[in-house]
C-alpha positions as CSV (number, residue, x, y, z in Angstrom):
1,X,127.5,119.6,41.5
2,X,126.4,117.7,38.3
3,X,123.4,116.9,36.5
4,X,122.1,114.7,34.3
5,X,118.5,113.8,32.0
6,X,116.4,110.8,32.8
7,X,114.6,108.5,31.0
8,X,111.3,106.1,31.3
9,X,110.3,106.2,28.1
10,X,106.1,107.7,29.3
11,X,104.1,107.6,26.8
12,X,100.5,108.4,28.2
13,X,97.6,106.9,26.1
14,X,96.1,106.8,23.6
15,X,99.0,106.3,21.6
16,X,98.9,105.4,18.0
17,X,101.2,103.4,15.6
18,X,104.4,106.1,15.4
19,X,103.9,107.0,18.8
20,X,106.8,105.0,20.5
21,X,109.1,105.2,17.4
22,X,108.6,109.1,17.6
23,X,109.3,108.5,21.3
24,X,112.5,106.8,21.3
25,X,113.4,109.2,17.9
26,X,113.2,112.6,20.4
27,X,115.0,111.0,23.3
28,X,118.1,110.4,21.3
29,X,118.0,113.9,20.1
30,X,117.7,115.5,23.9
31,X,120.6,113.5,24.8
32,X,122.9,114.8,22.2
33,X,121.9,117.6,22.7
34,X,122.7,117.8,26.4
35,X,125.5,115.8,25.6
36,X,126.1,119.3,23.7
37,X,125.1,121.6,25.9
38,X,127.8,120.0,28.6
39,X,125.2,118.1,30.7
40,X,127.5,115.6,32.5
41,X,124.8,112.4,32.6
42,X,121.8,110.5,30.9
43,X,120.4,107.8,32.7
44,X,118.1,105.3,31.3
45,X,115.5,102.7,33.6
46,X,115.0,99.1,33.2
47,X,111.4,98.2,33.4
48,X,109.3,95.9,31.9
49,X,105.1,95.7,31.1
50,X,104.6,99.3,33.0
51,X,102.7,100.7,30.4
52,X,102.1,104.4,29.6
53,X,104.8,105.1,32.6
54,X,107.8,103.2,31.3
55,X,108.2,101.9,27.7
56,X,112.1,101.4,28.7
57,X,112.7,97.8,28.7
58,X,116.1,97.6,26.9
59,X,118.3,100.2,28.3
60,X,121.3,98.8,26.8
61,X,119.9,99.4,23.1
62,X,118.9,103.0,23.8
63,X,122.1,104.0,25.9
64,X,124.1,101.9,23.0
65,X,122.4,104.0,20.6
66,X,123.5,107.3,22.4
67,X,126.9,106.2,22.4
68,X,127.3,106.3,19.1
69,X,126.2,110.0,18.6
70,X,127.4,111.5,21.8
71,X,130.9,112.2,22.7
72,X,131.3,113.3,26.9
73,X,128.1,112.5,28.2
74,X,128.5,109.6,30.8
75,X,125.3,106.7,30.2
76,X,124.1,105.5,33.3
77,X,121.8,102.7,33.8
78,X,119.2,103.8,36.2
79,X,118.7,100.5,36.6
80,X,120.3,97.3,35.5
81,X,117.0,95.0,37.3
82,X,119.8,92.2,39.2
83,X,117.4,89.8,40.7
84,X,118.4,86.6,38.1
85,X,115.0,85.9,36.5
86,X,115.0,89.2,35.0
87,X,118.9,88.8,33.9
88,X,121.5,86.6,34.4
89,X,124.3,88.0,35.9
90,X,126.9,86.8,33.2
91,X,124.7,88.8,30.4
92,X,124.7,91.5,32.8
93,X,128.6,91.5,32.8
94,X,128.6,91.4,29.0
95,X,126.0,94.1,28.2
96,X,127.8,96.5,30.5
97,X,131.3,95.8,29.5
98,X,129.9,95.4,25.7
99,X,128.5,99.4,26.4
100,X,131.4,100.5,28.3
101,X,133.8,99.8,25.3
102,X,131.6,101.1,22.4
103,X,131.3,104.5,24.7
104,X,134.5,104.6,25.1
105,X,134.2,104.0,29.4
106,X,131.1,106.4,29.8
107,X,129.0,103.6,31.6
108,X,127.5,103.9,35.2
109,X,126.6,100.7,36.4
110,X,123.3,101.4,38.5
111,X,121.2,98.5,39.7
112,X,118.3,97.8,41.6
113,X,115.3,94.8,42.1
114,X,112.2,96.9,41.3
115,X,108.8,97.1,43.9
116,X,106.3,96.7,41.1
117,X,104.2,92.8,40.9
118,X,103.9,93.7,37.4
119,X,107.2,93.3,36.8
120,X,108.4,90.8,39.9
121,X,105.7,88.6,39.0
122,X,105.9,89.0,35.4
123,X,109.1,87.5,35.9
124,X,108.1,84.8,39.0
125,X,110.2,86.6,41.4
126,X,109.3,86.2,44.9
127,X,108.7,89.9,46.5
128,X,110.2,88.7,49.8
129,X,113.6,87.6,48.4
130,X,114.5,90.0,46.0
131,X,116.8,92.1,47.9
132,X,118.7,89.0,48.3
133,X,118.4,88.0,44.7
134,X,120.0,91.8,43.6
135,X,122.7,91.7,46.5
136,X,123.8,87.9,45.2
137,X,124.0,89.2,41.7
138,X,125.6,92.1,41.9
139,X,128.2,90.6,43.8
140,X,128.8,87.8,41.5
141,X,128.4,90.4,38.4
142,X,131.2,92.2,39.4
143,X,133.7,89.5,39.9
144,X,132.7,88.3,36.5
145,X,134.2,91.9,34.9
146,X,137.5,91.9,36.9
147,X,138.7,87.6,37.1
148,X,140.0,85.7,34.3
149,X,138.4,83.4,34.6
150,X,135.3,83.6,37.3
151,X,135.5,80.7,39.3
152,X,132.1,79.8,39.1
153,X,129.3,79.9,41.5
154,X,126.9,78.0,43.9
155,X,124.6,80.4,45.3
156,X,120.6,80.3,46.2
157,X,119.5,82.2,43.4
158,X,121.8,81.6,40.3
159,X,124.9,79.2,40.1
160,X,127.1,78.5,36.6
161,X,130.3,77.1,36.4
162,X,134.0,78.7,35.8
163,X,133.9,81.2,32.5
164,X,136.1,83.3,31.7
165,X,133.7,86.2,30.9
166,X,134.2,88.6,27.7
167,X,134.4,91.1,26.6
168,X,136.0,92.6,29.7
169,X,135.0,96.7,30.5
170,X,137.5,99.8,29.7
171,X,137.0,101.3,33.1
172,X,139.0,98.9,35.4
173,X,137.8,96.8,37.6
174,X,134.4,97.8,36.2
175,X,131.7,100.9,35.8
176,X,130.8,103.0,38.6
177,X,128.2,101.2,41.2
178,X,124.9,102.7,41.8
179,X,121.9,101.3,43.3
180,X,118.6,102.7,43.3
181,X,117.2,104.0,46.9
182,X,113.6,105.2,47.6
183,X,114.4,105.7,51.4
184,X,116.8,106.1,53.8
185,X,117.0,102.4,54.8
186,X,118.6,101.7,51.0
187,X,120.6,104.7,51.2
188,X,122.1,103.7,54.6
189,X,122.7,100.1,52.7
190,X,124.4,102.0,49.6
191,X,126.7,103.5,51.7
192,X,127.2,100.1,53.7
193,X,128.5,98.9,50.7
194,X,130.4,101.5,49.1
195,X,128.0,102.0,45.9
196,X,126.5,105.6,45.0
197,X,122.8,106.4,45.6
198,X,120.0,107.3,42.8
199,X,117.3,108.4,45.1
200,X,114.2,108.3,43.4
201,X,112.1,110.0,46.8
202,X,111.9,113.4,45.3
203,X,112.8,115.0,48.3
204,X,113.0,118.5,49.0
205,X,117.0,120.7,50.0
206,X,115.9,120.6,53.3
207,X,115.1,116.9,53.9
208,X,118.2,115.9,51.4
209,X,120.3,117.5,54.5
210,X,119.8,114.4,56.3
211,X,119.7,111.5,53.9
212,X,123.5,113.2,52.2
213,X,124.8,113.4,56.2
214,X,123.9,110.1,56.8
215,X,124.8,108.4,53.3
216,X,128.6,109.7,53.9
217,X,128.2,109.4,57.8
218,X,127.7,105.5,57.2
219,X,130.3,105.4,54.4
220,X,133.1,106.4,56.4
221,X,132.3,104.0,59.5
222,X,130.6,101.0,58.0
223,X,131.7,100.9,54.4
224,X,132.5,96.8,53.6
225,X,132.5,97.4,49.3
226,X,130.0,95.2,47.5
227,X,131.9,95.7,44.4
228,X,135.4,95.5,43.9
229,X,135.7,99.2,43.8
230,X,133.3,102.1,45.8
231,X,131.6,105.0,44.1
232,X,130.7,107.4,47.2
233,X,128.0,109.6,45.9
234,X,124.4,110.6,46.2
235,X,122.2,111.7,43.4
236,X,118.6,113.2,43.2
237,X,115.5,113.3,41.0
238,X,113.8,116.1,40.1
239,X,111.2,117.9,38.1
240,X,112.2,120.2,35.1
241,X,111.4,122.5,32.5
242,X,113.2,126.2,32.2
243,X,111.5,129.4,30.6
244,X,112.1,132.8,30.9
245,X,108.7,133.3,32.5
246,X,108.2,131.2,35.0
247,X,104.2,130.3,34.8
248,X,105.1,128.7,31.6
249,X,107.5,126.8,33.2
250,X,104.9,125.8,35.4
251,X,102.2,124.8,32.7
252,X,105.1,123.5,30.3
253,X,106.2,121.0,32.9
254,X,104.6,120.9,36.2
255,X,102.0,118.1,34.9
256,X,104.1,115.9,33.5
257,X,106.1,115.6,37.2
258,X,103.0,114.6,38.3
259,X,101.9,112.4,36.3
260,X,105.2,110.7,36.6
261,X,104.7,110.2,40.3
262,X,100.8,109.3,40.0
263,X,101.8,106.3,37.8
264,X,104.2,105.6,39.3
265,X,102.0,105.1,42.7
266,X,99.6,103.3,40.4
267,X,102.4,100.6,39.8
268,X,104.0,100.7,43.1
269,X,101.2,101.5,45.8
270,X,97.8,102.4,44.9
271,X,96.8,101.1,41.7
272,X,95.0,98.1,40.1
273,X,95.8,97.8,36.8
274,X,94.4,95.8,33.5
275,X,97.4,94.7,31.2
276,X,96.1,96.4,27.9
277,X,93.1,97.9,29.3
278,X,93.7,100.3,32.0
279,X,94.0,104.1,31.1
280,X,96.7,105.8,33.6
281,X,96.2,108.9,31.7
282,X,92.8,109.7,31.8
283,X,92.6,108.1,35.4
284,X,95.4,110.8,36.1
285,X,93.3,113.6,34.4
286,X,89.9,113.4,36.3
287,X,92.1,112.5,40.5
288,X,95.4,114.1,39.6
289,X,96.2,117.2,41.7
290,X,96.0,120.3,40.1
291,X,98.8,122.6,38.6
292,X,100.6,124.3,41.2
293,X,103.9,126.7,42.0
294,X,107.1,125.9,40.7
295,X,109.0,123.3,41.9
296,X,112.5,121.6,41.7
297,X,113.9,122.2,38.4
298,X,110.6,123.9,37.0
299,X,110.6,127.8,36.9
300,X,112.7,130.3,35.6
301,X,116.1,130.2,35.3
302,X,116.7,132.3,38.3
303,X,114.1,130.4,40.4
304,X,115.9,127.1,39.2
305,X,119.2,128.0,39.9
306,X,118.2,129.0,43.4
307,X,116.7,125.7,44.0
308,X,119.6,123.9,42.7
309,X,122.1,125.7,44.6
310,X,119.9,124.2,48.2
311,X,120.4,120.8,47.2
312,X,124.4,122.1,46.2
313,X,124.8,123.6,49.6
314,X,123.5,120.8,51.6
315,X,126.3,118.1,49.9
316,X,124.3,116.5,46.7
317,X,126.5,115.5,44.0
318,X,124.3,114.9,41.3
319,X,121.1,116.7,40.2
320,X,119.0,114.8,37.5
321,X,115.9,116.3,35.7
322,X,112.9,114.4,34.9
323,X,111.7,116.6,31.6
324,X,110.5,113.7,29.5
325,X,107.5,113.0,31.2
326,X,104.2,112.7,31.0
327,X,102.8,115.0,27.9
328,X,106.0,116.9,27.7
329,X,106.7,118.3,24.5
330,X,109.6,117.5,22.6
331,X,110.7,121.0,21.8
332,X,109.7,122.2,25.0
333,X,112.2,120.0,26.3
334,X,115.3,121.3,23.8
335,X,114.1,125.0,24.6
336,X,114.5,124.2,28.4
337,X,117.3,122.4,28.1
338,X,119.5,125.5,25.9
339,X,117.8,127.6,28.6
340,X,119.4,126.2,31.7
341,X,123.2,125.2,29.8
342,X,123.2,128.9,29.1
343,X,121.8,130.6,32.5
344,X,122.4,128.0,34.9
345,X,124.7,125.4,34.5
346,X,127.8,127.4,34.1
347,X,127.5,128.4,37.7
348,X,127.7,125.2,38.9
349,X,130.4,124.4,36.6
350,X,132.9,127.2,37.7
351,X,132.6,125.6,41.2
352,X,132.8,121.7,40.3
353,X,136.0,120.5,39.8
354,X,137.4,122.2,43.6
355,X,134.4,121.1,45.3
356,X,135.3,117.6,44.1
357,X,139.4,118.2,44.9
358,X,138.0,119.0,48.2
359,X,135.7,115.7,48.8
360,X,138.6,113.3,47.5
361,X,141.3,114.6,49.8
362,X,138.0,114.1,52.1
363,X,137.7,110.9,51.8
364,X,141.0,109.4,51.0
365,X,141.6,107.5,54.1
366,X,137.9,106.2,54.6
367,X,138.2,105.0,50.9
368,X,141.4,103.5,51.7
369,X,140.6,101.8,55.0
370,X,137.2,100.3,53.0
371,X,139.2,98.4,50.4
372,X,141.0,97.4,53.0
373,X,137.9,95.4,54.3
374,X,136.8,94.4,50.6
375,X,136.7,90.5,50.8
376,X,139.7,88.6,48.9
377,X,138.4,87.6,45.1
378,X,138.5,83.4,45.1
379,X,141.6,81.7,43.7
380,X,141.1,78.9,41.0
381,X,143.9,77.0,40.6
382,X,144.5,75.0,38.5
383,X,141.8,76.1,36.0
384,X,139.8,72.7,35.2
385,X,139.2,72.1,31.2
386,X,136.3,72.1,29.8
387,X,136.0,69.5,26.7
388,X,134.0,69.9,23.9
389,X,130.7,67.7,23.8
390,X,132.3,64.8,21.4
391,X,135.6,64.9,23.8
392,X,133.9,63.9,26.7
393,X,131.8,61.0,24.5
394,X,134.9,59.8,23.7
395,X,136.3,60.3,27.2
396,X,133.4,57.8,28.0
397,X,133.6,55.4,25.2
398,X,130.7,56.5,23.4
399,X,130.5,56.4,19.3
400,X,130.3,59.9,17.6
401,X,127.3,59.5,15.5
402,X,124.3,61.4,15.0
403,X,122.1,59.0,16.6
404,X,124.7,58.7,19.8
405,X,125.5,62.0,20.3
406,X,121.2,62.7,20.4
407,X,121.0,60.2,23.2
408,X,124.2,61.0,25.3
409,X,123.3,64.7,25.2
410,X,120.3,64.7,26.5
411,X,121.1,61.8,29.0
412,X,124.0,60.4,30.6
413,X,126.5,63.2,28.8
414,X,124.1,66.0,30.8
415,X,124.4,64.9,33.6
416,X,128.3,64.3,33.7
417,X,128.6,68.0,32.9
418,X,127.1,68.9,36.1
């Protein structure tokens, strides 16, 4: 098993000016250093005007920005948002093959459509369709990093014409696929289509029994890829923060876990919030539950490696630690993260690379018989041209001035272009 860090960005208030530089500042320094320490993944959301829980509205910049001062560590999006009106899927495309080739092919692809009306709304996506939206994009995004050129597109919810679109990715035909599941419905769908899970349901070893048996259960029998390759695997969030005594484990950590879940209810499922106004924090502080026992990744290092060795036993592949939440401290963080590379993660190491020898023989002929089903990639042949705008004036007799080329562009030039 593997594990990796994970980023929102939470910045409770009151912040003051600093606060988010300082933010962003840290972050880059716990990812080198986990990069360091031989922590296998950092993943970093996309979200956009969730205030206080997630200041993380250009992923690409921050994981860019880790690329250049880390050197193993794979950067996942935890998500790319796909729906269109957040981003088109030929910027998509470039940002992640842009990434992949600064990193040097350490990008995960994750992607998802968000639940939050702040967000769907702030972009004037319809709640109801969004599923389609991200299943249409990412698609289409993916064809766009493997063709030269992409044949273009008519679809319901985005359409452009042939491009060849560059840069192309290192990794071949594109980063690993993830898509972000919150129940067993959308894991049972990433499985369906041959893309990894990020499973943001906290569950506990017990219950990720039957949501790892089912994920692989539905790969092998019902696997049709979405993406022109598959990425069969199934991560989990946790809590975490490591101490030698566990109670301050518990007080380092334990609140910040739940205030990461409380806001992000507040967004999701119980809140009504003022943009600018509304206090998460302090509305956490006086409802929020109280601190409890240790839990997932929070405890000592024996009580941590314990846990982790559950989820291990019952067929996770990927463990990844929420420590930057909430009121978490900086340095708390570094301690806890030196704590666990040095008790706890070596253990899991020693066992890694068999475990996964054992899984791809595994797998082999379910991963062969779904690309087998992967639909054919569309032909275009011949590749129309595409002139220039004074080409196709001339093409229709027009006189290349300034005054003509104002009046044929925004009239009868536009609409021979569509």
């Amino acid at each position: 098993m593997q594990f990796g860090v994970f980023y929102e960005h939470q910045i409770p208030r009151p912040w003051h000016r600093g606060g988010e530089h300082r933010l962003f500042k840290e972050a880059l320094e716990q990812v080198e250093l986990a990069d360091r320490l031989g922590i296998e993944y950092a993943w970093e959301v996309e979200h956009h005007f969730l205030e206080e829980y997630s200041h993380s509205s250009a992923p690409e910049v921050f994981l860019a920005a880790c690329s250049q001062r880390t050197k193993k560590i794979r950067l996942g999006h935890g998500i790319v948002q796909m729906p269109p009106h957040f981003n088109h899927p030929a910027r998509v495309a470039e940002r992640i093959a842009t990434l992949d080739l600064v990193s040097d092919g350490r990008v995960e692809w994750g992607t998802g459509e968000s639940s939050a009306r702040q967000e769907l709304e702030g972009f004037r996506i319809n709640y109801m369709e969004k599923r389609d939206m991200w299943m249409e994009a990412t698609r289409e995004t993916a064809k766009m990093m493997c063709m030269e050129p992409y044949p273009g597109y008519q679809g319901k919810y985005f359409s452009m014409p042939h491009r060849n679109v560059v840069p192309k990715p290192l990794q071949t035909p594109h980063p690993p696929l993830w898509v972000a599941c919150s129940n067993r419905d959308t894991i049972r769908l990433a499985a369906r289509l041959g893309i990894g899970a990020l499973t943001f349901a906290f569950v506990d070893p017990s219950e990720a029994k039957y949501w790892v048996d089912e994920y692989y259960t539905t790969f092998k029998n019902e696997c049709e890829p979405l993406g022109r390759a598959v990425n069969p695997n199934v991560a989990m969030v946790t809590g975490f923060m490591c101490h030698e005594d566990s109670q301050v484990a518990v007080e380092r950590g334990l609140e910040g876990f739940h205030f990461f879940g409380y806001a992000l209810a507040h967004y999701y499922i119980t809140g009504t919030h003022v943009p600018g106004r509304f206090d998460i924090w302090d509305d956490f502080k006086k409802k929020g539950p109280s601190i409890g026992g240790p839990t997932g990744g929070i405890g000592n290092p024996d009580e941590v490696r314990a846990n982790l060795e559950k989820f291990e036993a019952m067929g996770v592949d990927q463990v990844i630690f929420i420590q930057q939440a909430g009121n978490n401290r900086h340095e708390h963080i570094c301690e806890s993260l030196e704590l666990f590379a040095e008790h706890v993660l070596p253990n899991f190491k020693a066992r890694h690379a068999a475990r996964q020898q054992r899984k791809a023989e595994e797998l082999a002929p379910y991963i062969d018989a779904a690309m087998q089903r992967m639909p054919a990639l569309p032909q275009l042949d011949p590749v129309p041209p595409v002139d220039a705008y004074p080409v196709v004036m001339q093409k229709m007799g027009a006189t290349i001035t300034d005054e003509t080329v104002g009046q044929k562009l925004a009239g009868s030039v536009a609409g021979a272009l569509t």
